[in-house]
N, C-alpha and C positions, 0 to 999 in steps of 0.2 A: 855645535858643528865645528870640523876642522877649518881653521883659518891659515894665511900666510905668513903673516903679519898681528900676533892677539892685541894689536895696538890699534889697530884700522879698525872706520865705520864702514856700514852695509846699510841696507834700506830689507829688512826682513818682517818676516809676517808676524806678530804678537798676538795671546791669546785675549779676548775678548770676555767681559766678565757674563759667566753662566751659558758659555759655548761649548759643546763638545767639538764641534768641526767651525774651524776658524776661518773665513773667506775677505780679504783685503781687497781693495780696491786705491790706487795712488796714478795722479794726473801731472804730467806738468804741465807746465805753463803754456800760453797759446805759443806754439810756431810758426813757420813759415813769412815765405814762399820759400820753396826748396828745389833744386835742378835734379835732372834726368837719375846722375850718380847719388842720389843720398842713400844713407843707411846708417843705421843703429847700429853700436855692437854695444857687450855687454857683457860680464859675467854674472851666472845665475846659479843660485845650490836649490838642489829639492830631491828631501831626503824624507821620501812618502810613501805608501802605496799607490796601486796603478790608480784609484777616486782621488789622488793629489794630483795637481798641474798649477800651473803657469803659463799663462797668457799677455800678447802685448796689441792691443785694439789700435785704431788709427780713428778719433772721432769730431765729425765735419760738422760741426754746428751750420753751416751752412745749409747743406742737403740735408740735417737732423741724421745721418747716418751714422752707424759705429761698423766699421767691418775689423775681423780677425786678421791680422797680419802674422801671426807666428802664434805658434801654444806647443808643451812638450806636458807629459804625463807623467807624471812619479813610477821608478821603479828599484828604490830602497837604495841609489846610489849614494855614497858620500864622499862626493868631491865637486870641485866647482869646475863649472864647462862654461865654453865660449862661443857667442853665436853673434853672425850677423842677420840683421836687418833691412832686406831693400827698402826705402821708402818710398822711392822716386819724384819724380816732378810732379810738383803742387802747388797750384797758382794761390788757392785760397788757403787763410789760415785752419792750423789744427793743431788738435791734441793727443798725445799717445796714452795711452793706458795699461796701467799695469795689473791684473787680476791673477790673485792665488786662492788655492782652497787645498788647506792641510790638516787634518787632524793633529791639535795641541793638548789632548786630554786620551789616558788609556794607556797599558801597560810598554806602548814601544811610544816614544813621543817625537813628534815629525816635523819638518819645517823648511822653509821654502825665504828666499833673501836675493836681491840682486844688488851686481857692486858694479865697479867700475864702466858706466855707463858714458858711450860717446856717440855724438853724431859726424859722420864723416865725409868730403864732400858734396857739403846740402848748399853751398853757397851758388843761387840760381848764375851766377857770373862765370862757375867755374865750369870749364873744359878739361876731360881727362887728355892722358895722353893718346889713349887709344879709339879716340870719338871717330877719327877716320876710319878706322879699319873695318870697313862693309864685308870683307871677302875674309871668310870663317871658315872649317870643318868643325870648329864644337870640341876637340879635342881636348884643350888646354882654358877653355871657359865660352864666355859668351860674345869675345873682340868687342867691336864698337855698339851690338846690339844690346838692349835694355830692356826690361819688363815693364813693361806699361800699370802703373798699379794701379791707374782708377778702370781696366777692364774689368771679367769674372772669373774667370780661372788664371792659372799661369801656362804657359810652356816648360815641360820639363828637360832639361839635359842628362839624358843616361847612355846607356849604352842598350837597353830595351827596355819593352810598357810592351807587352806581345805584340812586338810589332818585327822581332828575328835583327836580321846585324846593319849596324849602320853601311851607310855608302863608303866612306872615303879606305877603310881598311877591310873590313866585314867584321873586324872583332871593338871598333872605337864608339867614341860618344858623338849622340845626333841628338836636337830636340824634337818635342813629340807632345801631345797635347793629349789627356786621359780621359775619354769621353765616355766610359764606365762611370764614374758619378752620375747621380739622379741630374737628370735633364732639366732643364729649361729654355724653350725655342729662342734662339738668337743670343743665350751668351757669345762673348767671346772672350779669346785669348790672343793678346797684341803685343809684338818684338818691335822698338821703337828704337831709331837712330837720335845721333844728336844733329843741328841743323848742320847740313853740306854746304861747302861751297859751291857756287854752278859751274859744271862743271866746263873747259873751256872746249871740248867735242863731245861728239857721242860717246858715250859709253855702254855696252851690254852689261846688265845683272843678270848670270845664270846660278840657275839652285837645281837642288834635288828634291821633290818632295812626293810622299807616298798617301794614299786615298785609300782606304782598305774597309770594306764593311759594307751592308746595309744601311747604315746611318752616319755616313763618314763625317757628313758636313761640308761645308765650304771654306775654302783655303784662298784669300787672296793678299795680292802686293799692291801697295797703297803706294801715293805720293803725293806732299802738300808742301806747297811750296806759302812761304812766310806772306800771311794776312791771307789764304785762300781756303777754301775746304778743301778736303780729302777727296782724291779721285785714284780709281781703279787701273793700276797698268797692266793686271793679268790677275784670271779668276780662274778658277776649275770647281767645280761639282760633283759628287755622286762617288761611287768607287771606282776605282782604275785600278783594284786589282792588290796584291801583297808584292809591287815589284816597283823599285824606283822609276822615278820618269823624270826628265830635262824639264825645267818650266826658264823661260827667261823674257827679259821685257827690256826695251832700248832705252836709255837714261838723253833726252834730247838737250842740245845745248843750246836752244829757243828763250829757255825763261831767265832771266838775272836774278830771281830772286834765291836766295837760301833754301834749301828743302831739306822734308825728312822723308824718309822710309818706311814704310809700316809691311810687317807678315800678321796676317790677321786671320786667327781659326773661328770659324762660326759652328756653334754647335745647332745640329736640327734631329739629335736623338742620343741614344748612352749604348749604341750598339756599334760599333766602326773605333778606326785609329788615325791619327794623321801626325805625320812628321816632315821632317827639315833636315837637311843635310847641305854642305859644303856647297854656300851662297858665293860667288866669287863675282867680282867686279873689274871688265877690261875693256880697254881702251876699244872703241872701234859700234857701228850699228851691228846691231846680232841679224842674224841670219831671219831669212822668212822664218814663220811658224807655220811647223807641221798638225796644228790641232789648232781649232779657234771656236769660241762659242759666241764671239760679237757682244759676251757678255760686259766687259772692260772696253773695245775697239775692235777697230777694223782691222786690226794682225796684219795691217801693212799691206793690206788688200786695197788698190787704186781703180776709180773709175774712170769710164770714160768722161771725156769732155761735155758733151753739146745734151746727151742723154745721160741719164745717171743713173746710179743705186743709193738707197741711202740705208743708214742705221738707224733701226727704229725701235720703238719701243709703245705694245700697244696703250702704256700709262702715259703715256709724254703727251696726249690730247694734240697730235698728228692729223693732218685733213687725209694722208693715204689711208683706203681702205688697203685690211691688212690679215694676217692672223691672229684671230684673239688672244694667242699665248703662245709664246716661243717652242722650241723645241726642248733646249736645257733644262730649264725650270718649269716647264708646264704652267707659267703664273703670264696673268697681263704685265707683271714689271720686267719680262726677261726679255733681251733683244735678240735681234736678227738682221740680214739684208734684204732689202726688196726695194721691187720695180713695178712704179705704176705702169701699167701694160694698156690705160685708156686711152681711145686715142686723142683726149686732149692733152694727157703730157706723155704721149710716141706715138706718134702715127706707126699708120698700118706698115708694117714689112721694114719702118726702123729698128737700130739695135742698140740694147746698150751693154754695155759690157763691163767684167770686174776683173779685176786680173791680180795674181799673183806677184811679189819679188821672184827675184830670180834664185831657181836650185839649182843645186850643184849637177855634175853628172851623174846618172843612177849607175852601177854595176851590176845590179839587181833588179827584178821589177819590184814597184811599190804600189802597194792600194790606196786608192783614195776611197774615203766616203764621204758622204757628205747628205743632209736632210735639208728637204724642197718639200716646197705647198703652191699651187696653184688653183687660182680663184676657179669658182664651179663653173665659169662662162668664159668663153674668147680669152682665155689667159695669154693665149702664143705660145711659143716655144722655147725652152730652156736647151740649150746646148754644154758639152761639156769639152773642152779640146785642151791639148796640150801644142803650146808653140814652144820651136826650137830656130832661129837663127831665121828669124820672121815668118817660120812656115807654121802652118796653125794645122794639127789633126783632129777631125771630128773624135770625141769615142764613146760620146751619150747625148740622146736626142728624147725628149719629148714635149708635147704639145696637150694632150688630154688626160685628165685621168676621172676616177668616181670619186666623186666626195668632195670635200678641202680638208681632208685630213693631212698631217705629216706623213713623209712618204723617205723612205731609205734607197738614195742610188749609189755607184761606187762601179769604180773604174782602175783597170789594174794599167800602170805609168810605166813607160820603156823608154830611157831618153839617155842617148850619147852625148848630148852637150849640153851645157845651162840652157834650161828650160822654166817656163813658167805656165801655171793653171790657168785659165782662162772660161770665166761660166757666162755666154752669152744668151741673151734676151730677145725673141722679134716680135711684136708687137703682132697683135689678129685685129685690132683696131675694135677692141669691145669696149664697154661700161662698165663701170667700176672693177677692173681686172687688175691681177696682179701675178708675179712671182716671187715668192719668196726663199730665203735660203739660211742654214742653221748650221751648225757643229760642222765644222769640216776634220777630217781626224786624216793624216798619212801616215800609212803603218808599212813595215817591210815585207816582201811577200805580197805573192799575187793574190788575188783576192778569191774569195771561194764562191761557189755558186750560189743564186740567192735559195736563201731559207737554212742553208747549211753552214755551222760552224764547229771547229773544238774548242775555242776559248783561250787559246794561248796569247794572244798579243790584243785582242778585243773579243767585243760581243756580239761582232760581223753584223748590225741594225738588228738582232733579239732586244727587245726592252720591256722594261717592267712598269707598268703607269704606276707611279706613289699615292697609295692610297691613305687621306690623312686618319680616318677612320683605324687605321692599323699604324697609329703613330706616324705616318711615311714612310713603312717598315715595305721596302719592297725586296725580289729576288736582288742576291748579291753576286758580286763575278769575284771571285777568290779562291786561294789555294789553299792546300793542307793546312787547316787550323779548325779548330774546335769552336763552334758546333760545325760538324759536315765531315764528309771523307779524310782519310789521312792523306790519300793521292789521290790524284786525276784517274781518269781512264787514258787518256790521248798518253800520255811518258810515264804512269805507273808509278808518279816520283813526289814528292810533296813540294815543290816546286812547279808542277803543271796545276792548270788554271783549271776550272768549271763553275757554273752557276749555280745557289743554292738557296734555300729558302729554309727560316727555321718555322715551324707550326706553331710553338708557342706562343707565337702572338695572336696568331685566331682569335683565341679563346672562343666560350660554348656560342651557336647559334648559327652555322652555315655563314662563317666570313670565309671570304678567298682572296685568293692572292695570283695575278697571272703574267704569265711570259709570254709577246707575242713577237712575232715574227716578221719581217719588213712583207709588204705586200706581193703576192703571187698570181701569175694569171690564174684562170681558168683552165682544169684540165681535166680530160677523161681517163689520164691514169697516171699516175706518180706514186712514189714510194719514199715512204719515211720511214729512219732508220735513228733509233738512238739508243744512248744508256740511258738507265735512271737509280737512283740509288735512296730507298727509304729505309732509315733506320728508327723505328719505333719499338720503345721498352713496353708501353702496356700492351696486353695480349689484347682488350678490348677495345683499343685506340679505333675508331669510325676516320681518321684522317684519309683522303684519299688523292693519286693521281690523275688528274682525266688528262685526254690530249682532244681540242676542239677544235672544230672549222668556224672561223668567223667571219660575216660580212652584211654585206647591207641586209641580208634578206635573213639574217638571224645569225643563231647557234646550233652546230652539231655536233655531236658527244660521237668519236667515234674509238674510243677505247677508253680503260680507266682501270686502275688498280688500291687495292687498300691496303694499307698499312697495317702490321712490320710485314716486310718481305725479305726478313735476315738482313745482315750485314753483308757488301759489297757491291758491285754493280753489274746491274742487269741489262740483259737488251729484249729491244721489244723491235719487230716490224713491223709497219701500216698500212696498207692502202688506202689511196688518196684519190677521188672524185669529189669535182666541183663545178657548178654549170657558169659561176660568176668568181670573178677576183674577190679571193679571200687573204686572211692571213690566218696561219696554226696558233692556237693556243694550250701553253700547259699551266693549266689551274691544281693551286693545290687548294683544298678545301677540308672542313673539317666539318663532324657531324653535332650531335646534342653537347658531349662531353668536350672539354680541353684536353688535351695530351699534348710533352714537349716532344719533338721529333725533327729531322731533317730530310729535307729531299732536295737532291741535287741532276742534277743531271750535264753530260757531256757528251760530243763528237754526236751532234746533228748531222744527218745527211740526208737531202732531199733532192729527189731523181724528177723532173718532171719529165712526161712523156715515156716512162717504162715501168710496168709491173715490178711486182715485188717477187722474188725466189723462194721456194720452199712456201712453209704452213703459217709464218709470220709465229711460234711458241718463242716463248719468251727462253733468252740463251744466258747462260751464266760468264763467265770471263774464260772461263777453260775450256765452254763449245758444248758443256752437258747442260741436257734438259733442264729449264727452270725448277728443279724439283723442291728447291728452298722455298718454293712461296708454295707447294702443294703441300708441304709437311706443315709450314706455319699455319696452313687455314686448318687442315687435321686437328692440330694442336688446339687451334681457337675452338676448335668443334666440341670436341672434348672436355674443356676447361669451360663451354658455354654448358653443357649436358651435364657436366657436376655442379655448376651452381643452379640450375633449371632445379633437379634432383635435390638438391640442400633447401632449396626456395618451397619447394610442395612439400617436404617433411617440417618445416616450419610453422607453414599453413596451418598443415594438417596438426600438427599440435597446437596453435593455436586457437583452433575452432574446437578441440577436443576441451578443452581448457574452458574456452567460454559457453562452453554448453553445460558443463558441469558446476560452472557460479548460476546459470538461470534456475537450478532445480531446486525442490522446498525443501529443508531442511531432515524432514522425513525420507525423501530419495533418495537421501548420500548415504550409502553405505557404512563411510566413514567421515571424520570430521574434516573437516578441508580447512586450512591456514592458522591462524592462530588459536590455539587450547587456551581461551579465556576463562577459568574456571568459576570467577565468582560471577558472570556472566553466563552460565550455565548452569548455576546451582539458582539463579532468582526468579521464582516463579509467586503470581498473582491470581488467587484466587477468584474469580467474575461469577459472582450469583445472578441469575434469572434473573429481567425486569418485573417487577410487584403490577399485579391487574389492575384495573382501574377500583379507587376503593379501600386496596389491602394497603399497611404501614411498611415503609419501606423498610428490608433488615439493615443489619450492620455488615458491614462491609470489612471481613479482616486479612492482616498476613497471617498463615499458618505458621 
């Protein structure tokens, strides 16, 4: 191999006596403890085919593990290159390992050596210079954030992992987490500060981070202040779509102790993206939060005094009767607010209330939503007002509903001065009653009517129940990307939003997958209006669209379409009768066979109280007859009637075939399969049985 120096040692791989392919293994000595900054570097030569590599293990006799810290592959290079190694902080000791595998025998002869080997600061005392600097864009490295290495994956810094352009320029570097590797529920991937000073006021951390997919995972920001556990100062869940969003959490100047930071990606599947962008750190409490899942806190939501709300959680083993399972997560660990509404803790026609910080002036109106459960009996009344300069306005009231299921309300906010939400409680003075309340989300834009959405900025309460059966693989809310449409229907542009579902994960046996709708009165005539878009390659694919009524008193199928029905999107119109509160469902479902496929669909609109226009035929984008999905069933007709016809000419030479092996020897005409000759030429002459009395003859071959 070239050298720099043919005077200098190396630590290189040696053939091994009666080896064709030479595999080394070299350890040093135990180390540690090592600080947040450590890392390896190293020059390494390996001059191999791509079955040559080099690997450097990290192994904990403690926990008996070995994990892979770095490996490169042989590709006939001949030169030496330079790499680093993060180690990071390690309380206990360890060992690094170095494995090679090169072939040292055979006409090209190959071989692998690492030199100048340094560890750089591991000394756990030491502090870089840049330990402070929280506030990143990612452009020029990582600033004071660190890869956590005892997590399971890493965070990566690029400029894309299909996830399109970072925040801070549209064309820079953001980190991002690859959740295309084969899955395992609950890894993670963790960005770790070194310890902070406290800091001597509040401070806001605000970031950018994106939630994209089907199975995006959980994204949260951690804080652990020195000798405590980790706790939660903002979490988000599920997809939010291929578009940045503000996430930020208030840094309190309550604790004296030292803290760290943590960005922490949970994986709960290998279908979804999640990223990070330009975390910045400034002086001052951040504003209320416009989105809240209760999942971390109370988002700076305060109650009343004398009566209260609390945050609960139905694992916490809490005396409030409650919801068995949050809104967010669908699990008994996920939280929410609620009020015991009995009247030993509210008397009747008391109230208790939760209220917002203060927002700024709207110029626009804004939507709120927000998910509410009230117990089957005497729950009271939930109210919904906005106060401005101590005037409070009603703009959602209820008191009854069917069921205790989760329930979608939302209220569109018009407010010329700082104003604040405000979700009032009064008591009906029952037994075990309650109200509860979940996800509150403020979007811009008045809000649409219930049942109707296009999908641009949310999912206006449409939701997907995670079925773990299908991996957790539910409808996704995303834009232009593969698998699903290039564009929306609402802007035509690959940048508008819609909802999609991929079929390949059915697989065979009638699984489904469905979309339902926030809950609707009862009505004797309404009209439903959408697109829908299935793109399926087999011509035999059984995948199908239904749209159904659902409610206490069952299911009804009142349209349905099969799959392929061409590429683009399509419209369908419905009519809609119902004698009880229902909600719409769109199940996609699949029949005996698997096929990969998409169906998406966009621009819900739902009229209660007016008929539908025209014949309800399904319309193309341009206004002509759905004639693309009368030509695809044609086609299927066809392609099913030449293989019906290939299937009976098969048959029928089959059975012609085995009729002709049952016949004797003498009915065949001619010789049927093998011309065995000396098995045809041997014949045994059988003489008559001798009477009783006579000598038996002889018996010969002719």
């Amino acid at each position: 191999m070239a050298c720099v120096s043919c005077l200098g040692s190396y630590l290189g791989v040696a053939l091994a006596p009666g080896q064709m392919v030479s595999g080394a293994r070299a350890r040093t000595p135990v180390l540690g403890p090592s600080g947040l900054a450590c890392s390896v570097e190293m020059h390494y030569w390996l001059h191999s085919d791509l079955q040559g590599f080099i690997a450097l293990g990290i192994v904990d006799h403690a926990l008996g593990t070995h994990r892979l810290a770095w490996h490169t592959q042989g590709n006939g290079s001949m030169a030496w290159k330079h790499i680093t190694v993060p180690l990071g902080e390690r309380a206990r000791p360890f060992q690094l390992e170095l494995i090679a595998l090169v072939k040292l025998r055979g006409p090209v002869v190959q071989s692998a050596a690492v030199d100048d080997v340094a560890f750089v600061n591991c000394d756990p005392c030491f502090t870089p210079p840049d330990a402070s600097e929280l506030s990143c864009n990612f452009e020029m490295g990582l600033c004071g954030w660190y890869q956590d290495q005892s997590d399971d994956f890493e965070w990566v810094r690029g400029t894309g992992l299909g996830l399109g352009s970072d925040h801070t320029t549209g064309t820079g570097y953001f980190l991002s987490v690859d959740l295309s590797a084969p899955s395992t529920w609950g890894l993670s991937a963790r960005l770790i500060t070194y310890p902070q000073d406290p800091p001597t006021r509040e401070q806001c951390l605000s970031f950018w981070y994106r939630l994209d997919g089907p199975q995006s995972g959980t994204l949260n920001l951690k804080i652990q202040h020195d000798g405590e556990p980790e706790t939660v100062l903002w979490t988000q869940t599920g997809s939010h779509g291929s578009t940045w969003h503000l996430g930020f959490a208030t840094l309190s100047r309550q604790a004296l102790q030292k803290y760290r930071l943590i960005f922490e990606a949970l994986r709960d599947g290998y279908l979804g993206d999640m990223a990070l962008d330009d975390v910045t750190v400034r002086a001052g409490a951040c504003g209320p939060q416009k989105s809240c899942s209760f999942e971390a806190n109370a988002c700076g939501f305060s109650s009343s005094w004398q009566y209260t709300w609390a945050r609960q959680s139905n694992a916490t083993g809490t005396a409030t009767a409650g919801p068995p399972t949050d809104h967010t997560m669908g699990t008994a660990r996920g939280y929410y607010m609620i009020v015991d509404t009995s009247k030993g803790s509210l008397p009747r026609g008391q109230a208790a209330t939760l209220s917002s910080g203060q927002y700024r002036p709207l110029t626009h109106p804004q939507c709120l939503g927000f998910w509410y459960q009230l117990s089957p009996s005497d729950p009271g009344s939930l109210a919904v007002c906005v106060k401005e300069k101590g005037v409070q306005r009603r703009l959602f009231s209820v008191s009854s509903v069917q069921g205790d299921a989760w329930r979608y309300g939302k209220v569109t906010v018009q407010a010329a001065e700082d104003w604040q939400v405000v979700f009032e409680v009064v008591s009906a003075g029952g037994e075990l009653s309650y109200v509860a309340l979940d996800d509150l989300h403020l979007k811009a834009g008045s809000c649409s009517e219930p049942g109707s959405c296009d999908f641009e900025s949310d999912t206006c309460g449409w939701t997907s129940p995670s079925d773990r059966t299908l991996g957790s693989y539910a409808w996704g809310w995303r834009s232009g990307a593969s698998p699903g449409p290039e564009v929306d229907h609402t802007l035509g542009t690959t940048a508008g939003h819609y909802v999609s579902f991929d079929a390949s994960v059915l697989g065979p046996g009638g699984n489904a997958a469905w979309l339902l709708s926030e809950h609707l009165p009862a009505t004797t005539g309404a009209c439903l209006r959408f697109w829908y878009h299935m793109d399926f390659p087999e011509h035999f694919y059984s995948g199908e669209l239904r749209v159904k009524l659902y409610s206490l008193a069952g299911e009804l199928t009142v349209w349905s379409a099969r799959g392929p029905q061409g590429r683009g999107w399509w419209n369908r119109t419905i009519s809609v009768q119902n004698t009880v509160e229902f909600q719409i469902v769109f199940e996609v479902t699949n029949g005996v066979w698997p096929a990969g496929g998409t169906v998406a669909l966009d621009d819900i609109t739902y009229h209660a109280g007016e008929g539908c226009d025209g014949d309800g035929l399904g319309q193309m984008e341009d206004g002509n007859p759905a004639q693309g999905s009368v030509a695809a069933m044609v086609i299927g007709i066809l392609l099913a009637t030449v293989f019906l016809l290939l299937l009976a000419l098969s048959t029928c030479y089959w059975l012609k075939r085995r009729v002709s092996a049952g016949r004797m020897p003498e009915e065949r005409a001619t010789s049927q399969g093998f011309d065995n000759i000396a098995f045809r030429d041997d014949r045994v002459t059988i003489t008559p049985l001798p009477a009783d009395g006579e000598a038996e003859p002889d018996v010969s071959l002719p």
